[in-house]
MDAnalysis code that builds the backbone (N, CA, C; Angstrom):
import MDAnalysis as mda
import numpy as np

u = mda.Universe.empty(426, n_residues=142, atom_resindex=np.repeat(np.arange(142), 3), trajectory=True)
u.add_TopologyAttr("name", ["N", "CA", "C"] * 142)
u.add_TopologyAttr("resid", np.arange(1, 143))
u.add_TopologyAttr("resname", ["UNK", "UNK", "UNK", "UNK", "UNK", "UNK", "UNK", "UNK", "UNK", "UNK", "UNK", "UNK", "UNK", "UNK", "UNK", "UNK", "UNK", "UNK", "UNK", "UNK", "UNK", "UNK", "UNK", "UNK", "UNK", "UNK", "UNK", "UNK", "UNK", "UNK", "UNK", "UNK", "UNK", "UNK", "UNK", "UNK", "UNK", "UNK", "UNK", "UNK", "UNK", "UNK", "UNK", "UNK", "UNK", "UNK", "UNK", "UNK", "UNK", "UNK", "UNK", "UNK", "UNK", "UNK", "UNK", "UNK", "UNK", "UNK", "UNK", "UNK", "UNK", "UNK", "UNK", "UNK", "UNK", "UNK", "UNK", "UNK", "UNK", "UNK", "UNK", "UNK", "UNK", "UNK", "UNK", "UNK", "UNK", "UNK", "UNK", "UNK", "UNK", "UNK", "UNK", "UNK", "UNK", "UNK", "UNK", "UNK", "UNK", "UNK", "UNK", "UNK", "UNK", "UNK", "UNK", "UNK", "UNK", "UNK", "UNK", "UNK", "UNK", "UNK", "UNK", "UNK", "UNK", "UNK", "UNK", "UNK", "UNK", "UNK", "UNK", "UNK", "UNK", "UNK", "UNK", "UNK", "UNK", "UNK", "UNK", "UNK", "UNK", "UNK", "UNK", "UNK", "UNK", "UNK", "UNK", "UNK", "UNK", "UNK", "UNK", "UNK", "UNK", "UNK", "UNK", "UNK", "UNK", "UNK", "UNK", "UNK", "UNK", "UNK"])
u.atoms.positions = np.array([
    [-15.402, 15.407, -2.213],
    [-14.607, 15.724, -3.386],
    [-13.541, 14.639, -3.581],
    [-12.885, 14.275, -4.916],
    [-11.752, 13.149, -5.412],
    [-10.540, 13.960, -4.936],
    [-9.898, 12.899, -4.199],
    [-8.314, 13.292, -3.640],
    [-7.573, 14.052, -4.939],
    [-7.680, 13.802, -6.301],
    [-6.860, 13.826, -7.059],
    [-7.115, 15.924, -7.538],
    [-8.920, 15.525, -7.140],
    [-9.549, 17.200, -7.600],
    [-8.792, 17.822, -6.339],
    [-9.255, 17.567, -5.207],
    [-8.886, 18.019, -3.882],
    [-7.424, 18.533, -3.594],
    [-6.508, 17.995, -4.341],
    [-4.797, 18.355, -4.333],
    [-4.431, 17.725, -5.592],
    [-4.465, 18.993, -6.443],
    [-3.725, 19.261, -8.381],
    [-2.312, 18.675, -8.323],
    [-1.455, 18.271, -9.104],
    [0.078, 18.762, -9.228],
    [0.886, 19.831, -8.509],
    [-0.141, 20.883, -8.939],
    [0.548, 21.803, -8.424],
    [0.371, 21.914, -6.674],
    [-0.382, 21.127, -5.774],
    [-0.757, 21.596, -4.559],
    [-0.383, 20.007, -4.037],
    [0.815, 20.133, -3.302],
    [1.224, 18.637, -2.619],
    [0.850, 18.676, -0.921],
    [-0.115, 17.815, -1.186],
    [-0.779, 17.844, 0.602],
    [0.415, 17.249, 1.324],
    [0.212, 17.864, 2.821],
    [1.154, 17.594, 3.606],
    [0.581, 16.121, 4.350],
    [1.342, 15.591, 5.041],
    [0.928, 14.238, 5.431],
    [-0.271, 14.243, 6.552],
    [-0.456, 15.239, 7.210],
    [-1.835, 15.951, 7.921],
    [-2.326, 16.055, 7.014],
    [-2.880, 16.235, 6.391],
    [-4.151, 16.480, 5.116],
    [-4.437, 14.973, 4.788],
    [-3.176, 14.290, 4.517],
    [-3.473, 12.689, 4.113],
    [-4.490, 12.036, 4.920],
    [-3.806, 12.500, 6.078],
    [-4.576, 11.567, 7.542],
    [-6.264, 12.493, 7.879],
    [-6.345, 13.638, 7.398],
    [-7.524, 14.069, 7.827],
    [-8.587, 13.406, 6.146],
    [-8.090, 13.555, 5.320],
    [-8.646, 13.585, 4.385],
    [-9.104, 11.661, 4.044],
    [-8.157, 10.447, 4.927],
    [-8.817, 9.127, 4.688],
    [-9.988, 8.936, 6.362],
    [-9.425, 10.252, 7.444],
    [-10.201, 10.209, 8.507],
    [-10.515, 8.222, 8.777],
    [-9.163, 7.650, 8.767],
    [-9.210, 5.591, 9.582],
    [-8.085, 5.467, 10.126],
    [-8.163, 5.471, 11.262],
    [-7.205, 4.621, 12.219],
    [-6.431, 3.983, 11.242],
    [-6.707, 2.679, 10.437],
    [-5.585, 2.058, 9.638],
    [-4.663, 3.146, 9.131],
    [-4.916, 4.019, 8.535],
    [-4.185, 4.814, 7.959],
    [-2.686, 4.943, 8.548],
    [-3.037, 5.457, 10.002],
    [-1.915, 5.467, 11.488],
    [-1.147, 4.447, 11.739],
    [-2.090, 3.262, 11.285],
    [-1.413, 2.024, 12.132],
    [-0.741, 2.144, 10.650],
    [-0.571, 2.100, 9.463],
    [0.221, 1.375, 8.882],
    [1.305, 2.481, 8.437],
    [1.369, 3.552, 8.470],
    [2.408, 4.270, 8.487],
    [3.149, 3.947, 9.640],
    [2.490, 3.751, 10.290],
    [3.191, 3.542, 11.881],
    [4.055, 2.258, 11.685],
    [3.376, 1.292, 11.464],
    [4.098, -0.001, 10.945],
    [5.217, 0.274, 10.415],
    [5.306, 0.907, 9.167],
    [6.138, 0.982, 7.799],
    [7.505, 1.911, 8.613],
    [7.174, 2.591, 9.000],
    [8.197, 3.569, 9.965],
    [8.966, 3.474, 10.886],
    [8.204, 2.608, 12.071],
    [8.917, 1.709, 12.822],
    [9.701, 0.365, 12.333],
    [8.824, -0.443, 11.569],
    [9.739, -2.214, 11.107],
    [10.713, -1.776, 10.633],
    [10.658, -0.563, 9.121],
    [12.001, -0.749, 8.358],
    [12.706, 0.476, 9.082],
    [12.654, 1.590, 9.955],
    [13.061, 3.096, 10.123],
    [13.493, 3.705, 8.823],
    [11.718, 4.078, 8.293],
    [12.460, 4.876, 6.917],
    [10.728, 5.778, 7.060],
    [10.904, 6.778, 5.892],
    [9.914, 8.104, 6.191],
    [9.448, 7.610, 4.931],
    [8.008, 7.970, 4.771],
    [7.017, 8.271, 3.823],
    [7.670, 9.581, 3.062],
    [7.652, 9.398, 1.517],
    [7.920, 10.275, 0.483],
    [6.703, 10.605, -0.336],
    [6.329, 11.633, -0.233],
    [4.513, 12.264, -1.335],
    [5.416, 11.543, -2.812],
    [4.226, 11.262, -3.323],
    [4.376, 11.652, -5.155],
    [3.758, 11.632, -5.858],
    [3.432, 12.618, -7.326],
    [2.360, 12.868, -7.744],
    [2.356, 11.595, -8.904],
    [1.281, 11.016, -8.995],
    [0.913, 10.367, -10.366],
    [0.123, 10.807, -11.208],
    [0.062, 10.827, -12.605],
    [-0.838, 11.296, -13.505],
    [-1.714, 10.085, -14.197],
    [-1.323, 8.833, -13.615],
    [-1.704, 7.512, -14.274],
    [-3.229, 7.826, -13.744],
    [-3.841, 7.313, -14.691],
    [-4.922, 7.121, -15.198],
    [-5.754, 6.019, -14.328],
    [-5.178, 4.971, -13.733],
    [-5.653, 4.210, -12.975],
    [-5.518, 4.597, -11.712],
    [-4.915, 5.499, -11.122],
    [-4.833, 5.827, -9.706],
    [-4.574, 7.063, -9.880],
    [-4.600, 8.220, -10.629],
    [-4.355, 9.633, -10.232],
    [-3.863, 10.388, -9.045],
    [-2.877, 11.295, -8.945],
    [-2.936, 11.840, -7.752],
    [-1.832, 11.343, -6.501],
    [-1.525, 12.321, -5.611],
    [-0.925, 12.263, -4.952],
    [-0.497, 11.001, -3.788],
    [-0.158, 10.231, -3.888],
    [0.523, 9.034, -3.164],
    [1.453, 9.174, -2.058],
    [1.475, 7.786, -1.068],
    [2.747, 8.122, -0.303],
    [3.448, 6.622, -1.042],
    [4.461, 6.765, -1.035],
    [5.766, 5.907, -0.431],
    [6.644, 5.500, 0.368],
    [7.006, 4.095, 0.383],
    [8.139, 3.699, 0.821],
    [8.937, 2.766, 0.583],
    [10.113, 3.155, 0.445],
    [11.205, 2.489, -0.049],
    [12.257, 2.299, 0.944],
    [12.997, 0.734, 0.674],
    [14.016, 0.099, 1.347],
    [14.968, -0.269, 1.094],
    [15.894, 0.832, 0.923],
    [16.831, 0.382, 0.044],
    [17.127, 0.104, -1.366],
    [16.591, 1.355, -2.247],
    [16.141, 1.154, -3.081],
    [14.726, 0.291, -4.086],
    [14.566, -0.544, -2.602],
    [13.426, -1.562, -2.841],
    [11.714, -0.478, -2.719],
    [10.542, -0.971, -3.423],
    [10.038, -0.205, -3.214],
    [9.212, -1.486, -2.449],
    [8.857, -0.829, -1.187],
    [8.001, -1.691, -0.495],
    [6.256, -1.244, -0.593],
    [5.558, -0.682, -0.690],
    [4.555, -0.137, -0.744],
    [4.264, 1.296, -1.324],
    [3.008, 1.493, -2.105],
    [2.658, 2.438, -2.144],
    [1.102, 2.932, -1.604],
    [0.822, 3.975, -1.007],
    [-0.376, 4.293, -0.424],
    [-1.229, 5.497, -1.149],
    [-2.465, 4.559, -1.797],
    [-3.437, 5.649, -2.359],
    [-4.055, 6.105, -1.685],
    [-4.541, 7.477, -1.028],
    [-5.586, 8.207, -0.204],
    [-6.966, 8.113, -0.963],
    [-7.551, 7.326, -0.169],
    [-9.169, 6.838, -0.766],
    [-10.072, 7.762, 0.016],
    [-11.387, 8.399, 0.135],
    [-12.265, 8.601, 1.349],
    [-12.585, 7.630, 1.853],
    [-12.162, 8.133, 3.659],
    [-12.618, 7.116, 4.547],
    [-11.367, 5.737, 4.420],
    [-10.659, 5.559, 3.747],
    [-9.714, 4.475, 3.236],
    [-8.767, 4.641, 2.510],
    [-7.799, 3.477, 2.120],
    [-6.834, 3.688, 1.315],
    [-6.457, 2.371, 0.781],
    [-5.450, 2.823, -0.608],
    [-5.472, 1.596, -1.084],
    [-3.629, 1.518, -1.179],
    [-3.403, 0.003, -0.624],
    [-2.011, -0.338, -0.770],
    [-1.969, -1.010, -1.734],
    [-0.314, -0.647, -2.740],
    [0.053, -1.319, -3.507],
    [1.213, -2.253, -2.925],
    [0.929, -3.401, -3.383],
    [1.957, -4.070, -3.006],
    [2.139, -5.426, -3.857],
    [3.753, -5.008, -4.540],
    [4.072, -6.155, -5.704],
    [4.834, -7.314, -5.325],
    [3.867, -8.167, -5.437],
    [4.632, -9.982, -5.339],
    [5.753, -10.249, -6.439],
    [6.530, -10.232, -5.571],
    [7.516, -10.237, -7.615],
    [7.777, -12.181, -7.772],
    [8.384, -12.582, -8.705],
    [8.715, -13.938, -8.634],
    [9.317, -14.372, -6.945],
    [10.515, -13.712, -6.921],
    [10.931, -13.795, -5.484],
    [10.067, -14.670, -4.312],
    [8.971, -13.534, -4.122],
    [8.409, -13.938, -2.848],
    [6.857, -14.948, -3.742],
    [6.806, -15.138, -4.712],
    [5.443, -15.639, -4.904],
    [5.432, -17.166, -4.378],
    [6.080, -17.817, -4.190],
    [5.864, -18.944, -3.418],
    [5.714, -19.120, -1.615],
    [6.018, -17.907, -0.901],
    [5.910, -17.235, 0.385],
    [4.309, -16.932, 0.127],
    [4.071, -16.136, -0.747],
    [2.884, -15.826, -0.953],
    [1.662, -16.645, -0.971],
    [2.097, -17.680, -1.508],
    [0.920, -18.664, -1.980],
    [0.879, -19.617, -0.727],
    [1.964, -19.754, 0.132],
    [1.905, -20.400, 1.300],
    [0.808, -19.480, 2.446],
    [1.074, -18.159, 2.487],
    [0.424, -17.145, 3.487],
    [-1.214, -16.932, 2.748],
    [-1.326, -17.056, 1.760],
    [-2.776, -17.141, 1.440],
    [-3.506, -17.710, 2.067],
    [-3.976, -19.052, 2.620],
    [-4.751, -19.792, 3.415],
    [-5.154, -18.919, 4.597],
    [-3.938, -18.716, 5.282],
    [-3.696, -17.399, 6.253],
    [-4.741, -15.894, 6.363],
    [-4.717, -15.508, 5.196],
    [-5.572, -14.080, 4.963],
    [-6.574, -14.337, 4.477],
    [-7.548, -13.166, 5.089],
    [-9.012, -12.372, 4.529],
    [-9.101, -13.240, 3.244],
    [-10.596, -13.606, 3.275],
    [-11.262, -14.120, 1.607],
    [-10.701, -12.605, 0.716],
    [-11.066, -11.760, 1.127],
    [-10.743, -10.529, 0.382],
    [-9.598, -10.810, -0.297],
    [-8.925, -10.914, 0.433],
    [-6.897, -10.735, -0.212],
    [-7.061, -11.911, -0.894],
    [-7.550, -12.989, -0.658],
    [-6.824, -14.554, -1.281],
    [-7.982, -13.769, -2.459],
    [-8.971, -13.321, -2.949],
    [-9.795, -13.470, -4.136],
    [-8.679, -12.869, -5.188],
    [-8.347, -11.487, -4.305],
    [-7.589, -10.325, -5.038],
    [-6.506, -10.728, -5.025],
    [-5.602, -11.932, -4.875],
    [-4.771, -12.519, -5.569],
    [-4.643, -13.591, -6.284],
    [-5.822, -14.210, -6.282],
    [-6.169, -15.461, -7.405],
    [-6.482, -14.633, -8.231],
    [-7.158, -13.171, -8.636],
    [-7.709, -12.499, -10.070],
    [-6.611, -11.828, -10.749],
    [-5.775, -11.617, -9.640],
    [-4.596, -10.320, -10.489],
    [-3.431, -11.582, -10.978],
    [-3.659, -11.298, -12.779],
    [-2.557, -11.900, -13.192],
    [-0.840, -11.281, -12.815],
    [-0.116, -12.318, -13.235],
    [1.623, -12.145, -12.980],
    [1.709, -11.320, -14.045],
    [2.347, -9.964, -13.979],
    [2.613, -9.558, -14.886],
    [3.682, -8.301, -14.918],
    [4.418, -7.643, -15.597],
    [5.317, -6.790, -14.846],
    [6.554, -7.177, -14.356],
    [6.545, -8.446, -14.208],
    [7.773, -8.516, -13.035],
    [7.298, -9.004, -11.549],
    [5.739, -8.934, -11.621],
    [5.159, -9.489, -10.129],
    [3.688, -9.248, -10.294],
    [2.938, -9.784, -9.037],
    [1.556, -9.261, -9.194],
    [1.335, -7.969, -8.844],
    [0.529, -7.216, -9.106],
    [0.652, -5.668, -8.423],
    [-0.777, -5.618, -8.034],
    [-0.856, -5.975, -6.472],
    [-1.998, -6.256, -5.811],
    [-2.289, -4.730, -5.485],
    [-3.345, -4.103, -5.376],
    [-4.207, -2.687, -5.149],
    [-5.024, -3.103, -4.204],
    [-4.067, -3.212, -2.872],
    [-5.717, -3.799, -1.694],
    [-6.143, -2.711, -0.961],
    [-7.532, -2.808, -1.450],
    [-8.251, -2.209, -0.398],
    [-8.226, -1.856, 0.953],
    [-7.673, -0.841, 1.570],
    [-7.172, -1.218, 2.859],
    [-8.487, -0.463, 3.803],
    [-9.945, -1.893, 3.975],
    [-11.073, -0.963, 4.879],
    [-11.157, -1.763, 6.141],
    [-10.266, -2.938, 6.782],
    [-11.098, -3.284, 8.038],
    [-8.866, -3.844, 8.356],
    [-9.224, -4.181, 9.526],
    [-7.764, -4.836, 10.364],
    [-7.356, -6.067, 9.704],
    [-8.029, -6.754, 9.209],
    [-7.397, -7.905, 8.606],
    [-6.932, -7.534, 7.266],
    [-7.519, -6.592, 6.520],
    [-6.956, -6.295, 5.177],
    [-5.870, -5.457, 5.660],
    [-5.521, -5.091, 6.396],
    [-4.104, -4.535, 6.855],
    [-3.205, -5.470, 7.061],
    [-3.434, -6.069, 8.144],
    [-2.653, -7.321, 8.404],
    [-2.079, -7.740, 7.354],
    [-2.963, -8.560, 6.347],
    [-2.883, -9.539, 5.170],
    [-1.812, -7.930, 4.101],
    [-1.960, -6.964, 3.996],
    [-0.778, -6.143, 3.374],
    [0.277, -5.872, 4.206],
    [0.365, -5.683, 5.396],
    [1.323, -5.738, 6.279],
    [2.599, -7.340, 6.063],
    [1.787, -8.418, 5.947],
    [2.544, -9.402, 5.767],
    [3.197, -9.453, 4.612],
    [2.182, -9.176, 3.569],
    [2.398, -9.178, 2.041],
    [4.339, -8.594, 2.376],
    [4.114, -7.234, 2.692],
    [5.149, -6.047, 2.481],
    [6.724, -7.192, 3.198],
    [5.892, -7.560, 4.021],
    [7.336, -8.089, 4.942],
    [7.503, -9.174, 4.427],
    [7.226, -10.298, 3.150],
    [7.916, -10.694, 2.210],
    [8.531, -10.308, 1.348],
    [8.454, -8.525, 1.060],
    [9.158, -8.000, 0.157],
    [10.505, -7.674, 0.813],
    [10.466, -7.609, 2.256],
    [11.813, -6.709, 3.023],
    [11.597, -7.003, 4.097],
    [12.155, -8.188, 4.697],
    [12.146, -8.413, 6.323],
    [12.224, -7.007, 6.682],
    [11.608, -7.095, 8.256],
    [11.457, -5.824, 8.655],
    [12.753, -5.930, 9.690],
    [13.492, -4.602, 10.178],
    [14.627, -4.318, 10.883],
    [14.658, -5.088, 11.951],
    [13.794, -5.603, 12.828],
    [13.560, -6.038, 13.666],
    [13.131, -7.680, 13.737],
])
């Protein structure tokens, strides 16, 4: 069943449901990441957008929004926006990451205020390569 059919507006899954319902290790590791680097908690929130429907996590740093996490089956997808700021960090760390990430940021135009990359998050290097992404948005505490 679609995450979005699976938990309405009205029914906000608890963060156990998140983790049973993408059933990947990444899932763990990168909350885990996000929780430990900056010490800040995942916030649910519902979207009605049309391109991603449905219940999300967040996190924010200080008002900054560092990531958002779509619950995919089996996977998930991170958002994470290159704003002007870091796009020259960015274009240096490309060489660096997955063909995946460097494609999915040569296709996604600048737009918004930044790129708003939607990566696929299915193997350790596409983590990595969003893990880094994020920590150009907000050195991590550490």
């Amino acid at each position: 069943m679609d995450w979005s059919e699976l938990y309405g507006a009205d029914n906000r899954p608890a963060l156990e449901d998140i983790d049973k319902f993408i059933r990947n290790g990444l899932w763990r590791e990168m909350n885990g990441f996000l929780q430990q680097a900056y010490g800040i908690q995942p916030q649910t929130a519902y979207s009605g957008c049309s391109a991603q429907p449905g219940w999300n996590v967040k996190y924010k740093k200080g008002g900054k929004s560092l990531c958002t996490l779509y619950p995919m089956d089996g996977y998930f997808i991170a958002l994470v926006v290159i704003g002007a700021r870091e796009e020259a960090e960015a274009e240096l760390l490309m060489p660096l990451c997955s063909g995946y990430t460097q494609t999915l940021y040569a296709q996604t135009a600048f737009s918004v205020g930044g790129k708003w990359l939607m990566m696929n998050v299915t193997d350790e290097k596409i983590l990595e390569d969003a893990k880094n992404l994020i920590k150009l948005r907000v050195k991590p505490k550490q």
